[in-house]
C-alpha positions as CSV (number, residue, x, y, z in Angstrom):
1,X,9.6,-7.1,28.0
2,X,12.1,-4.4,28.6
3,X,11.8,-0.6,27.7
4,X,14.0,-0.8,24.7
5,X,11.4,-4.1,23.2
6,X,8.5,-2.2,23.9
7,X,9.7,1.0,22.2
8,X,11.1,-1.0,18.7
9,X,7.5,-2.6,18.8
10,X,5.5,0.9,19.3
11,X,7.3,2.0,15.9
12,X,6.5,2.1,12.2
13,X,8.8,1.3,9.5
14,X,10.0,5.1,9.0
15,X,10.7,5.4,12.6
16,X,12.8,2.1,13.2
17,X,14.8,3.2,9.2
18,X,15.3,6.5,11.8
19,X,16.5,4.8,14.7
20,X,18.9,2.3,12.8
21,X,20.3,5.8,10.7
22,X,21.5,7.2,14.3
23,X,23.2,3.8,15.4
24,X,24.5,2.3,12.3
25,X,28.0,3.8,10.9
26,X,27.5,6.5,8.0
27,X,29.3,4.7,5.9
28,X,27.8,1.3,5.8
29,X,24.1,3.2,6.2
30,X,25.1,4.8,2.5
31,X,26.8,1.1,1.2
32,X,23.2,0.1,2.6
33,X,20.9,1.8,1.2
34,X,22.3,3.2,-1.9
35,X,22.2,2.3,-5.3
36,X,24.4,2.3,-8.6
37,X,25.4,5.9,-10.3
38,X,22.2,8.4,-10.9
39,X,20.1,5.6,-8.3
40,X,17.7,6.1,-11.0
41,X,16.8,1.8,-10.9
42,X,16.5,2.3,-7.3
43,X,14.0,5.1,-7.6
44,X,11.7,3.8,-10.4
45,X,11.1,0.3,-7.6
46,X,9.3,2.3,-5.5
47,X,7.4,4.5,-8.0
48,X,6.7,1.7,-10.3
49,X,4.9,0.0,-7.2
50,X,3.1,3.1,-6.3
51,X,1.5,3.2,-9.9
52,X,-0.1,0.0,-8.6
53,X,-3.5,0.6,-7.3
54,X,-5.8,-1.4,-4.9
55,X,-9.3,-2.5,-5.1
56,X,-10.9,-1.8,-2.3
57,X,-13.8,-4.8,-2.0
58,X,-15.6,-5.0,1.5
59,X,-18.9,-6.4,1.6
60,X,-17.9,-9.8,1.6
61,X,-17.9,-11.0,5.4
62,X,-14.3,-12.0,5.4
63,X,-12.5,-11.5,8.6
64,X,-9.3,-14.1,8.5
65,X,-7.3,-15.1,6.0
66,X,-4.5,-17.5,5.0
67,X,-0.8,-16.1,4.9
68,X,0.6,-19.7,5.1
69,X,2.3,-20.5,1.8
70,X,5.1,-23.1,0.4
71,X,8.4,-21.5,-1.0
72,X,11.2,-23.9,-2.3
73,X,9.5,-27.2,-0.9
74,X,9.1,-25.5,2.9
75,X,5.8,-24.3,4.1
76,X,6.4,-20.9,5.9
77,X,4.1,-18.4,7.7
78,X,4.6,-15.5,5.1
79,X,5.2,-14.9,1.8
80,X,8.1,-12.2,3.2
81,X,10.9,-13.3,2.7
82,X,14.8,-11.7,4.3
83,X,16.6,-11.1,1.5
84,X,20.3,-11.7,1.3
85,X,22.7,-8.6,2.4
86,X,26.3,-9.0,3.2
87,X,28.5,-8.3,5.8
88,X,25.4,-7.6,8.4
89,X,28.6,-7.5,11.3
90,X,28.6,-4.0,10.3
91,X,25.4,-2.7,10.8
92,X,24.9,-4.7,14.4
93,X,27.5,-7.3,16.0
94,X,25.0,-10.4,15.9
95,X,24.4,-9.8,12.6
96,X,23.0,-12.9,10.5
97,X,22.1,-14.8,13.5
98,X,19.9,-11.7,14.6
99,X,18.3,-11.9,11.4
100,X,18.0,-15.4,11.7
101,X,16.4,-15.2,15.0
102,X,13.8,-12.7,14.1
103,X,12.9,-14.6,11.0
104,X,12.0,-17.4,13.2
105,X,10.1,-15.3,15.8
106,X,7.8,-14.1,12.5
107,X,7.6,-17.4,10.9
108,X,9.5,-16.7,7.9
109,X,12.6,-18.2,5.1
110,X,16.0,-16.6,5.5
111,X,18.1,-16.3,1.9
112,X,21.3,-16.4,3.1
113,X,24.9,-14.5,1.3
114,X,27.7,-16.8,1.1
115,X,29.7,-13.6,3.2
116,X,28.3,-13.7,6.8
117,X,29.4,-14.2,9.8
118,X,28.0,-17.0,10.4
119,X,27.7,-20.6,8.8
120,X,24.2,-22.3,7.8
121,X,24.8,-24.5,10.2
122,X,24.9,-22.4,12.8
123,X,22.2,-20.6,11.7
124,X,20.1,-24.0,11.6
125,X,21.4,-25.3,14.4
126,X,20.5,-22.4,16.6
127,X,17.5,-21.6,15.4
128,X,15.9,-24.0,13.3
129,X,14.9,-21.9,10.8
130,X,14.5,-22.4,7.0
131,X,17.7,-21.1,5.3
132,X,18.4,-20.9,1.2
133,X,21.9,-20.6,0.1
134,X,22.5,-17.7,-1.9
135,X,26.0,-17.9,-3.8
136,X,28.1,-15.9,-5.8
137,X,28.6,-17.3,-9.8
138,X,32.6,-17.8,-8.6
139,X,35.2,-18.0,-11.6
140,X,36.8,-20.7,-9.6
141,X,34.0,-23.4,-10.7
142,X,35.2,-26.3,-9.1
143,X,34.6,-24.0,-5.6
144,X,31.5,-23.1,-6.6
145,X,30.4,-26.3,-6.8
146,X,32.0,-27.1,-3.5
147,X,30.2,-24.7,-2.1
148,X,26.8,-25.9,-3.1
149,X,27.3,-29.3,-1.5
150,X,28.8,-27.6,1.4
151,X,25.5,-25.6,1.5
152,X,23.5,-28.8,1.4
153,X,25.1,-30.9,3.9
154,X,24.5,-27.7,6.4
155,X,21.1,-28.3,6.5
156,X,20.3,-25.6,4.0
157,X,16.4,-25.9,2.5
158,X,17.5,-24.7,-0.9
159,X,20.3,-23.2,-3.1
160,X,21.2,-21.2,-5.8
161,X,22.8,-18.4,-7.6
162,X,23.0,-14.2,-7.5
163,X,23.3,-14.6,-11.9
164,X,23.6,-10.2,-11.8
165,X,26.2,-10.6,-9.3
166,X,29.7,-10.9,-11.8
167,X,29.9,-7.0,-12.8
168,X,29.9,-6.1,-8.1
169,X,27.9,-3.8,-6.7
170,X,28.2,-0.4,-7.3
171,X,26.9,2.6,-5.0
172,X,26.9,6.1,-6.9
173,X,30.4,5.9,-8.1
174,X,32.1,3.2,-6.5
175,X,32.8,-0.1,-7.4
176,X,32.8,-3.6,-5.2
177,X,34.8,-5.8,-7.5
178,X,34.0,-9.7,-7.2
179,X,35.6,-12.3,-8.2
180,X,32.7,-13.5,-10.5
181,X,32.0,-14.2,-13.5
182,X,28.9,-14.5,-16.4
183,X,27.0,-17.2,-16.3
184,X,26.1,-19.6,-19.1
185,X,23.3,-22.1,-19.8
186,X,25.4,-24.7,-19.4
187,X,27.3,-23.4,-15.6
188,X,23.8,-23.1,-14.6
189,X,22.7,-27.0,-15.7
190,X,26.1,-27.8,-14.0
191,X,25.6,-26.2,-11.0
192,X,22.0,-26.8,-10.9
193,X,22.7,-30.9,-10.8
194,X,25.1,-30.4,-8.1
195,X,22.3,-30.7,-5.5
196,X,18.9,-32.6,-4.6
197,X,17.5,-29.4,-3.3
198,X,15.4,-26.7,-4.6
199,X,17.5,-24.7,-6.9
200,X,17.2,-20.9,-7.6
201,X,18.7,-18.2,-9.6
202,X,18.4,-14.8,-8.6
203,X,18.6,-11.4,-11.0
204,X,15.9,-12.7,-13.8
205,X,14.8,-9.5,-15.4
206,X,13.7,-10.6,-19.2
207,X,11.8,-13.3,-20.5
208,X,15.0,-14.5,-22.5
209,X,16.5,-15.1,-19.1
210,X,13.8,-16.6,-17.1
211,X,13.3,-19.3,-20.7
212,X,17.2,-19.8,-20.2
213,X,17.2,-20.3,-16.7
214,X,14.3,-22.6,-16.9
215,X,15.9,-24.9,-19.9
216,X,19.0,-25.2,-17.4
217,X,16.3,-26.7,-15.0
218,X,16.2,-24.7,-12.3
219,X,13.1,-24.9,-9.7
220,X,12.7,-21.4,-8.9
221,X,13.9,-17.9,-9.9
222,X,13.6,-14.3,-8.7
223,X,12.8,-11.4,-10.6
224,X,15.2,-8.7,-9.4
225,X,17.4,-5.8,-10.3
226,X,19.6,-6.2,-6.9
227,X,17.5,-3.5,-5.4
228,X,19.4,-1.1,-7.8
229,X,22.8,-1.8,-6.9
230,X,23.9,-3.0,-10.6
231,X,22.6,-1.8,-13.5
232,X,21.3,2.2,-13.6
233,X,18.6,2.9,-15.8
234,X,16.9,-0.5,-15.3
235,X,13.4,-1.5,-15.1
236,X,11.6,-2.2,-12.1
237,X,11.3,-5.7,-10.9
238,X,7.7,-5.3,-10.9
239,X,7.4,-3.8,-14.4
240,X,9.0,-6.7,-15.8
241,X,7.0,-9.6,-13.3
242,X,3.6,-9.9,-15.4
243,X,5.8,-11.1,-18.9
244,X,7.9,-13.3,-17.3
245,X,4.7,-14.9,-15.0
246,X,3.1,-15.4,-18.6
247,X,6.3,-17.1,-20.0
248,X,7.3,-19.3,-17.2
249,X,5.0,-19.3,-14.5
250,X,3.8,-22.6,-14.9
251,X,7.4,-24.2,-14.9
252,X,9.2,-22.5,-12.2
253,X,8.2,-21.0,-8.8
254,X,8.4,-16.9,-9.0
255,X,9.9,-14.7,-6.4
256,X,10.6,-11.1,-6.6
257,X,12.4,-8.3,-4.6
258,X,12.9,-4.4,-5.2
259,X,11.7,-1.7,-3.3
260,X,9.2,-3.9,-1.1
261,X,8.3,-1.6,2.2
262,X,4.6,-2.5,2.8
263,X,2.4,-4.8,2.5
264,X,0.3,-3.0,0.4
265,X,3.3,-3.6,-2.2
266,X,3.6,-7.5,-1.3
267,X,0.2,-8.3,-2.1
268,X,0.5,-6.0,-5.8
269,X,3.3,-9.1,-6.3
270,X,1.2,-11.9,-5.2
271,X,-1.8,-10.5,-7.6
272,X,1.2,-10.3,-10.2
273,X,2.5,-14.4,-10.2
274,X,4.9,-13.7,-7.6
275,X,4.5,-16.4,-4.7
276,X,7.0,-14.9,-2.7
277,X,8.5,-11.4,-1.9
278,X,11.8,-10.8,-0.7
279,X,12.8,-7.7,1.6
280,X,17.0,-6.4,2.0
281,X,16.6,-2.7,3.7
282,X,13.5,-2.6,5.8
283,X,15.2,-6.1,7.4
284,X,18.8,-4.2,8.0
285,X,17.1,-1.2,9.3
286,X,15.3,-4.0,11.8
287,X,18.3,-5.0,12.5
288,X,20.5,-1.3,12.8
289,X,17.4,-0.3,15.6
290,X,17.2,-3.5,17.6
291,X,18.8,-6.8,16.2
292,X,16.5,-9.7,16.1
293,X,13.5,-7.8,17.8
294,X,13.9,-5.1,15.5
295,X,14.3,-7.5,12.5
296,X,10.9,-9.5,14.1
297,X,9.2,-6.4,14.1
298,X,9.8,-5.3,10.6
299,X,8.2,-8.7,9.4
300,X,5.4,-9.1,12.0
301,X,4.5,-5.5,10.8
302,X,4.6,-6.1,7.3
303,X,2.8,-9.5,7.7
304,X,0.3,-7.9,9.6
305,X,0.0,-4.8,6.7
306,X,-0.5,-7.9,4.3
307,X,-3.3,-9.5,6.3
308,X,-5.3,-5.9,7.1
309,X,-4.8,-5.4,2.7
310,X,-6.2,-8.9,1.8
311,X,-9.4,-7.9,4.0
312,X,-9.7,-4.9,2.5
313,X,-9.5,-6.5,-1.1
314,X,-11.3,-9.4,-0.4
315,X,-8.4,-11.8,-0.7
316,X,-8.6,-15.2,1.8
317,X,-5.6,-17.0,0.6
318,X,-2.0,-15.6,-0.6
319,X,-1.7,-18.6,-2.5
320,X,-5.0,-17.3,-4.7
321,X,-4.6,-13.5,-5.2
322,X,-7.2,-12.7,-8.1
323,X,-5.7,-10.3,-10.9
324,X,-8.3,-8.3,-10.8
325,X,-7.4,-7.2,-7.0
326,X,-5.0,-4.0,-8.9
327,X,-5.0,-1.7,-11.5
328,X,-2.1,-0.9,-13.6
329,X,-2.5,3.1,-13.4
């Protein structure tokens, strides 16, 4: 192990997000971890999560537990997911397949933008790691569609859809236009019978939504504000999580992203419906310190903060998180 691995694994999270901020370009650190106008959705992630309390239950004699779990058909190590994020070339030169290669050290899925710089199938090829598409809703249907048997035939585990993706992203004041557009019942059913895999659609943040999506027949959807990089003045993911479990929680799988950092806040998910969370900035700031051992690290660590919190709560499986392991403060 050389110096530079022995010092990324020595860190904590605030000290690798300080070490990617001194190597990553000032601009794309801001396009990274910024959010839209006032940042006020961005804010309320993280303090909606930290109303979230623990129960701390110890006199149980539990000293393992289970972290393996089964996301869009694939069994994986963790229930942490990489999230999406574009253009990772910027923040370090092997960008996705970095990612890609950490993800497989820590035993965990890889959601996948359709901008990278690399193909799913070089990402699978090289690594063999379980990779969901995550697409754009395009204007240009016929592409889109295209696109999703494309995504397929790469060897890709699952696809779907970024559905609060056809306004772009917007940090503080300025805009990243796409060439998106809404999408409909219908679009969705369309696209949705375009493949044999697991399909998803990302950006669910009412139960209006999560009943439309699952009437279009989709297998899976995440709960997410685009780590608040769309809409200001939004809810928290998390706020929003325990009505739409209640609605459609026993007809689609539940993911959820927005503000994750610990895993003290994965396992506040898990007791919430979510089977799966997914993490965008601690993963870049991974992978702005030290590329796919810096990307490894982040997940090992937060895998590892996950297994010390389910001890501590009395939790043996993350496939059966008890409700009654928070309080809503």
């Amino acid at each position: 192990m050389s110096s530079e691995e022995r010092r990324i694994e020595e860190m904590n999270l605030d000290q690798i997000r300080a070490l990617a901020e001194q190597r990553v370009n000032p601009e794309v650190w801001e396009w990274v971890n910024g959010g839209t106008e006032t940042e006020s959705t961005l804010q309320r992630n993280r303090l909606a999560l930290e109303r979230i309390m623990l129960r701390l239950k110890v006199i149980h004699g539990l000293e393992t537990v289970n972290t393996r779990v089964n996301i869009l058909g694939q069994t994986v190590g963790t229930p942490i997911i990489v999230a999406p994020f574009a253009r990772m070339n910027r923040v370090h030169p092997e960008a996705e397949m970095a990612i890609a290669r950490g993800a497989e050290k820590a035993g965990a899925m890889m959601f996948l933008g359709p901008v990278s710089s690399y193909s799913i199938k070089e990402i699978v090829e090289a690594t063999g790691i379980r990779v969901a598409w995550n697409g754009d809703p395009l204007k240009d249907r016929k592409k889109l569609l295209t696109l999703i048997r494309q995504a397929e035939k790469a060897g890709s585990c699952a696809v779907g859809l970024c559905a609060d993706d056809f306004q772009g992203i917007k940090i503080r004041d300025r805009l990243r236009v796409l060439p998106t557009a809404s999408l409909s019942k219908e679009a969705v059913r369309e696209a949705r019978q375009e493949t044999s895999l697991p399909f998803f659609l990302k950006g669910i943040m009412t139960v209006e939504d999560a009943l439309t999506a699952a009437e279009a027949g989709v297998d899976a959807i995440v709960v997410s504000n685009h780590g608040g990089r769309v809409l200001d003045g939004c809810q928290a993911s998390i706020e929003v999580l325990p009505e739409i479990v209640k609605a459609v929680g026993s007809s689609v799988e539940i993911l959820i992203d927005g503000g994750f950092r610990r895993g003290t806040d994965v396992l506040k998910a898990l007791a919430l419906g979510a089977k799966g969370v997914l993490v965008g900035r601690p993963i870049c700031w991974g992978l702005g310190a030290g590329g796919s051992d810096g990307v490894a690290h982040v997940l090992q660590m937060l895998t590892s903060e996950l297994i010390r919190t389910m001890i501590l709560t009395n939790v043996p499986d993350v496939k059966h998180v008890p409700r009654d392991t928070i309080v809503m403060m």
